[in-house]
SEBAFI-606266 format. One record per atom (N, C-alpha, C): residue in one letter; x negated, z, y negated. Coordinates in steps of 0.05 Angstrom, whole numbers, plus 5000, padded with zeros to 4 digits. Atoms other than C-alpha are relative to their C-alpha. Example, Ala and Ser with C-alpha at 12.3 -4.5 7.8 and 13.67 -1.06 7.14 Angstrom:
! SEBAFI-606266
A498250005024;A475451565090;A498250004976;S501649995024;S472751435021;S501550144978;
//
This chain:
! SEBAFI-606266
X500050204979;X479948144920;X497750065019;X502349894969;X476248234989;X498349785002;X502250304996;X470247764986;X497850095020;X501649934980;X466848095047;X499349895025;X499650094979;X467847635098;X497349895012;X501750024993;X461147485105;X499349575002;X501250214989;X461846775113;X499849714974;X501350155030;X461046085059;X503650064985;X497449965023;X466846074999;X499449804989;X499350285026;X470045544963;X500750104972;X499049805025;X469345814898;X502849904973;X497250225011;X475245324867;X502450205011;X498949934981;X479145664918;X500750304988;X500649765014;X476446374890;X501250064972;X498950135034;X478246124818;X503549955006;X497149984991;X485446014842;X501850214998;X498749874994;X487246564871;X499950214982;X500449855020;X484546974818;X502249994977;X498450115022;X488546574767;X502250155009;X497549914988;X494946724817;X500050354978;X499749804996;X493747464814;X500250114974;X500950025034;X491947434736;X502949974990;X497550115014;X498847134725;X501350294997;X498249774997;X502147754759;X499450234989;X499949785015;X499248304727;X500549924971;X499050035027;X499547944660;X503349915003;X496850115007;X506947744674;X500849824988;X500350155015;X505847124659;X497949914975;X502149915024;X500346824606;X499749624989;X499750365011;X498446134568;X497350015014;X502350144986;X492545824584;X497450174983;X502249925010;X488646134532;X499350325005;X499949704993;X489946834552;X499550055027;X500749954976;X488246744625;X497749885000;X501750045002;X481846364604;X498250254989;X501249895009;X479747004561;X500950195020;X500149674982;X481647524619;X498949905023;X501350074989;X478147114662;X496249944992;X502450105009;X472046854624;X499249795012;X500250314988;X473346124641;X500549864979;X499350245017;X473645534603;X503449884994;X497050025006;X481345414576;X499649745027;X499850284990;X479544584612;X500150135031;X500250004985;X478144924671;X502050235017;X497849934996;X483545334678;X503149865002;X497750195002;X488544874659;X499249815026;X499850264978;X486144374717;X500850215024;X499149744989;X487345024760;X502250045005;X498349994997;X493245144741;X502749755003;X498150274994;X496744434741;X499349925026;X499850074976;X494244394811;X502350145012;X498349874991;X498445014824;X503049944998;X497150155014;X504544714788;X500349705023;X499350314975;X504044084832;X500550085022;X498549914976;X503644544892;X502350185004;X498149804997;X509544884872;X499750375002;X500549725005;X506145644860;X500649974977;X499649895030;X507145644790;X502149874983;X498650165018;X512245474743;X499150024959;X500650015026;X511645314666;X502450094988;X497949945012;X516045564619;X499049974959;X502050075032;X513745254543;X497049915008;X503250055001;X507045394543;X498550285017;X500349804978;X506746024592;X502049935021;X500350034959;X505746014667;X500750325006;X498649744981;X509346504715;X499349845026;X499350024971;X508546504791;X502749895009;X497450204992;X514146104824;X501450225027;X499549904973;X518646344879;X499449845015;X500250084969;X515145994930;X499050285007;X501549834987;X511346624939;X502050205013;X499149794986;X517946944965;X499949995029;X499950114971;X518146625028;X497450065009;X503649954985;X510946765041;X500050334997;X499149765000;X512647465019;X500750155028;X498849844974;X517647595072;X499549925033;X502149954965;X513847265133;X498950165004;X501449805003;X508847675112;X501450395004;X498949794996;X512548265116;X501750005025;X497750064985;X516148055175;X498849865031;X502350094986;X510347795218;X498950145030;X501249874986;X509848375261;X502450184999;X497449904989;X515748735298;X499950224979;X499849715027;X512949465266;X501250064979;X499550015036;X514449195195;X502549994993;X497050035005;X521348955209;X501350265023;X498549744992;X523449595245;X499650214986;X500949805019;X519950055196;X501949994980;X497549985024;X525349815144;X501350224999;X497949924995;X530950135169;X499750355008;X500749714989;X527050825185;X498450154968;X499949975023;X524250785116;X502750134985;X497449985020;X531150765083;X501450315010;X499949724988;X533351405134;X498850224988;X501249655008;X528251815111;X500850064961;X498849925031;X530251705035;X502250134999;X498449904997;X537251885055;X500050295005;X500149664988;X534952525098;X499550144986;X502249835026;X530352725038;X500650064983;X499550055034;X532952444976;X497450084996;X502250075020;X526752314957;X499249555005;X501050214995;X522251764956;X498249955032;X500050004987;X520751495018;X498949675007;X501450265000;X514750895037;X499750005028;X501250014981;X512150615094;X498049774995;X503850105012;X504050365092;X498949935022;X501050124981;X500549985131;X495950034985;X502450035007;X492849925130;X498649704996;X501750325003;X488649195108;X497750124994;X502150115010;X481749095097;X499050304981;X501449785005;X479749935083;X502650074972;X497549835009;X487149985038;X501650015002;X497549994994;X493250225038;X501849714988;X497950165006;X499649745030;X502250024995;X497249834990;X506049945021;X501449805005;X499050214984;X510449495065;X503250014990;X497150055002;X517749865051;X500050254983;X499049795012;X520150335001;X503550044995;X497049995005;X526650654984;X500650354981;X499949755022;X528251174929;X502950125013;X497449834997;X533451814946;X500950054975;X498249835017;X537452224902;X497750154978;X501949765013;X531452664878;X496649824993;X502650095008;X526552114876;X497249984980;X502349965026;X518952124832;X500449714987;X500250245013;X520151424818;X501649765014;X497550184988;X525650874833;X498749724999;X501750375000;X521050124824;X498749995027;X501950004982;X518449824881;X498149924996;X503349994995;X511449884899;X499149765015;X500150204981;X512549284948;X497149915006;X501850244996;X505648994966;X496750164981;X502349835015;X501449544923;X497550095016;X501949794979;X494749774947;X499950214983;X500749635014;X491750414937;X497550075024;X502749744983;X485750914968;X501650055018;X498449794973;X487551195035;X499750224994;X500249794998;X484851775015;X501550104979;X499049845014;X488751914960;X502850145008;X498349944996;X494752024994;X501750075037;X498949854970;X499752325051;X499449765024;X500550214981;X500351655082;X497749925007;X503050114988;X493551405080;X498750275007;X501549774990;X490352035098;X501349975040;X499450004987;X494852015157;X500649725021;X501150234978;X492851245184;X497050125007;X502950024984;X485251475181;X500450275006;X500549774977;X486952195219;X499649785026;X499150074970;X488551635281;X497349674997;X502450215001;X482351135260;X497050155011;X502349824995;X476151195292;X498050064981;X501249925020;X471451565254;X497849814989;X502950165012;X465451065246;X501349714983;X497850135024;X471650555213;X500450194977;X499949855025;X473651115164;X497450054981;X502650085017;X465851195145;X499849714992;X500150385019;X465850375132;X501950094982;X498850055034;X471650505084;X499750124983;X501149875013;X468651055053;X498149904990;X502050085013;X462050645048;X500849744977;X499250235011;X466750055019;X500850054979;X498949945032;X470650364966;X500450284987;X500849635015;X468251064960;X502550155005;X498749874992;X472751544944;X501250114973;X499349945023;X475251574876;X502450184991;X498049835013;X479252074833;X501849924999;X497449975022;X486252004807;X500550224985;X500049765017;X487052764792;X498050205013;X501549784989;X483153414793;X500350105031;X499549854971;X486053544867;X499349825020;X501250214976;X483552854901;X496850075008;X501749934998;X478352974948;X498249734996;X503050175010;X472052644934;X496950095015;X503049894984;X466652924979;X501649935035;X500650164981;X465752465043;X501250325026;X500649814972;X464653155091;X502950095008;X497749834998;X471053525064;X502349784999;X497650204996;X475152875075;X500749965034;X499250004975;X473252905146;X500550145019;X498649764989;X474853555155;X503350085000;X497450095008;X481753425128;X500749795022;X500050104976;X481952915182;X500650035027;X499649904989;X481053305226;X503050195008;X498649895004;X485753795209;X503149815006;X497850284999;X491253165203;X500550005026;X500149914975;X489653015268;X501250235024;X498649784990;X491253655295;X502150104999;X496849975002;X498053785266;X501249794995;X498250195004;X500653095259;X501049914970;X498450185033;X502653085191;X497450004976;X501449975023;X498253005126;X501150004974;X499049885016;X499353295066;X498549834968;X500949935027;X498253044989;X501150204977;X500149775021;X497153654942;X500149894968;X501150085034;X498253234869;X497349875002;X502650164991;X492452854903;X499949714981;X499850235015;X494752184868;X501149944981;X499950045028;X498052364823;X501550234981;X499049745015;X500053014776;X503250124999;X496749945013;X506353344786;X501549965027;X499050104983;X507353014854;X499850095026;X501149964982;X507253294921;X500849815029;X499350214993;X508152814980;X499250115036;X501149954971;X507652865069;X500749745015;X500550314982;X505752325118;X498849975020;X501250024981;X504952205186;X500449825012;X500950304990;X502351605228;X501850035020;X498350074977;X505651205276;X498549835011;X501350184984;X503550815336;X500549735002;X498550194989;X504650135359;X499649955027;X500149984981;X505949945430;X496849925014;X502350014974;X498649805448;X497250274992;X500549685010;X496950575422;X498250024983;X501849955023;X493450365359;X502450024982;X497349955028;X496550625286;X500749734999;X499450255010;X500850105258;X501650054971;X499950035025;X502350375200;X500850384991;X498849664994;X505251185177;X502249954984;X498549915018;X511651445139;X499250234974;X500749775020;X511151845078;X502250064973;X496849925027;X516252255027;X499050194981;X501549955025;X513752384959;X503150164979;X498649915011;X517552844911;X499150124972;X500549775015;X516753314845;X499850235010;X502349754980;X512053864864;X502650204994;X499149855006;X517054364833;X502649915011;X498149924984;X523254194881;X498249965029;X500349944976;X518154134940;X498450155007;X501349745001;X517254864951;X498349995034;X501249934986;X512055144998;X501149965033;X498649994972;X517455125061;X500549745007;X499750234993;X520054475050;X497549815002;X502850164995;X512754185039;X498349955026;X502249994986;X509754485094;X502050025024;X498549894978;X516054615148;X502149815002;X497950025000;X522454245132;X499449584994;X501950335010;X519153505105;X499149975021;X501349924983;X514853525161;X501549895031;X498650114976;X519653575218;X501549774997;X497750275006;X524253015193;X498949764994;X501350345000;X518952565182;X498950035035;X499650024980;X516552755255;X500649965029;X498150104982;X522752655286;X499949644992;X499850214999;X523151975252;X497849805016;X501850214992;X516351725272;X501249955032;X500050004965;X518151885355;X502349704994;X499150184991;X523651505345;X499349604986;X501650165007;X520150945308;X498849875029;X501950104978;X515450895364;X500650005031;X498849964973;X520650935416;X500649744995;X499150365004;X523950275388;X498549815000;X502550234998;X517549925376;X499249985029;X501049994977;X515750065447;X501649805022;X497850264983;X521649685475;X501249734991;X498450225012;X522949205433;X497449765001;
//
């Protein structure tokens, strides 16, 4: 959770949302199991969560709490909020078709990635959606390819914010040679992960604009390293995601 805002906090508020977020990775939990993965008082959890139950975020089921569907409707504003996001769908789902692979589109928050739309091909690394996941920019095609088009003294803040951590032996991790990669991005448009995030995987991703010529988010098509040979990685992936972005950023422009 982003507690950087610099300004006062209602820590009730803090304690909430925590609980929320607690529910969803536990998939559900009782009271006493979100008190010990919290390190709160069971009493003070429970008043917590029967507020959430009154406001309709949570439902009960026995004696375990789940998240409610109110949060879908806040979901899909949220996703829906901003022209980009609801035109990105439909250019998403294209490139899984073109690819057969897997095929996201990421937006940037608060120094991480997001993934806004996914859609698995024929040949996909993985068919679940990611909906709403963060992640490192740096670990991957897509995020590498919002901060090629960020200005550089933003990319150092998110470097000074959340470093630059591993997933596998091939993620970079040294500040200089991230911004030389950057660079590089920059210059040919597309960015590349090498098994950067994750073993086995190779993946390409290039940013797109929005009509007032800041990024608004990139495309990216992830596969098994061993059907995406050297040509398709670096030549054939590549153009088909940079035909899609133009026209991406032709529709956003008029619409």
């Amino acid at each position: 959770m982003n507690a950087n805002d610099g300004g006062r906090q209602v820590q009730a508020t803090l304690t909430s949302l925590e609980i929320v977020e607690t529910l969803r990775e536990l998939d559900g939990a009782r009271v006493t199991e979100l008190a010990d993965a919290l390190d709160l008082s069971p009493s003070t959890v429970h008043t917590h969560l029967a507020t959430l139950v009154s406001a309709d975020y949570v439902v009960k089921s026995g004696d375990i709490y789940h998240l409610s569907l109110q949060f879908l409707g806040l979901a899909d504003y949220v996703r829906n909020r901003r022209n980009a996001y609801r035109i990105a769908d439909s250019y998403t789902e294209q490139l899984a078709q073109e690819t057969e692979c897997r095929a996201v589109f990421v937006v940037e928050e608060n120094g991480r990635g997001v993934y806004m739309h996914t859609y698995s091909g024929k040949h996909a690394v993985w068919t679940y959606s990611t909906v709403g996941k963060r992640f490192h920019l740096h670990q991957t095609a897509a995020g590498k390819a919002i901060l090629s088009r960020l200005p550089r003294e933003r990319v150092n803040e998110i470097v000074d914010e959340w470093g630059l951590p591993a997933s596998t032996e091939n993620t970079i991790t040294d500040r200089e040679a991230l911004l030389s990669e950057l660079d590089a991005v920059a210059e040919r448009g597309v960015a590349f992960n090498d098994e950067e995030q994750l073993e086995g995987v190779r993946a390409a991703g290039v940013p797109v604009n929005g009509p007032d010529g800041r990024v608004a988010g990139a495309f990216s098509v992830a596969s098994p390293a061993n059907r995406m040979t050297e040509d398709r990685f670096e030549t054939e992936i590549p153009k088909i995601l940079l035909g899609v972005a133009n026209e991406f950023e032709l529709e956003n422009s008029m619409s």
